[in-house]
C-alpha positions, 0 to 999 in steps of 0.5 A, a space after each residue: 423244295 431244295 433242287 440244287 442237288 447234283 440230282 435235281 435235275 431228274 426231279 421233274 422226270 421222277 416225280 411220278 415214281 415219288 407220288 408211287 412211293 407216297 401212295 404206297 406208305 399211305 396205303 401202310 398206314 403212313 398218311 403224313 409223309 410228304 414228298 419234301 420229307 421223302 426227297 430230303 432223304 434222298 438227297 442227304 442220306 441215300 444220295 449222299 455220295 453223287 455219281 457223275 454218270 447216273 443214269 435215270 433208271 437208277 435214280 428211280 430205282 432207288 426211289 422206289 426201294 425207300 423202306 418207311 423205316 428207313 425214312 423214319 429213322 432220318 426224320 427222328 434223327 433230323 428232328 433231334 438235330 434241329 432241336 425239335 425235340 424237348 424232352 424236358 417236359 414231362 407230357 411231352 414225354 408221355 406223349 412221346 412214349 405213347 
């Protein structure tokens, strides 16, 4: 898991609040969302702007207002980025489409 982030700092007081967030997509049917997935959304997309003055409530706040689409609408995009995505054959597609 990548710390180097300017609020890395606050990962070891947080992480009970991302366990929260993991528990709470689990119990909506969203098993296999792990917390490297959830913490490179916060820090590439929520966290993309830094504030010098962040408090830690703030932090944790925005931890657990995480919507899962939100979150899924970054992971598929991130996945086209790396190329994870082959569309080019056809039971991939369908599969996709299931």
């Amino acid at each position: 898991m990548d710390r180097s982030h300017q609020y890395g700092r606050f990962y070891t007081e947080i992480k009970p609040a991302l366990k929260s967030k993991l528990e709470e997509f689990k119990l909506f049917g969203y098993e296999k969302v792990t917390e490297k997935e959830l913490w490179d959304f916060l820090t590439k997309k929520k966290w993309k702007k830094e504030k010098e003055d962040i408090h830690l409530y703030e932090v944790v706040a925005d931890v657990l207002s995480v919507k899962i689409g939100e979150l899924m609408n970054f992971t598929t995009i991130e996945a086209f980025k790396m190329g994870d995505f082959g569309l080019n054959d056809e039971a991939e597609r369908r599969e996709l489409l299931k």
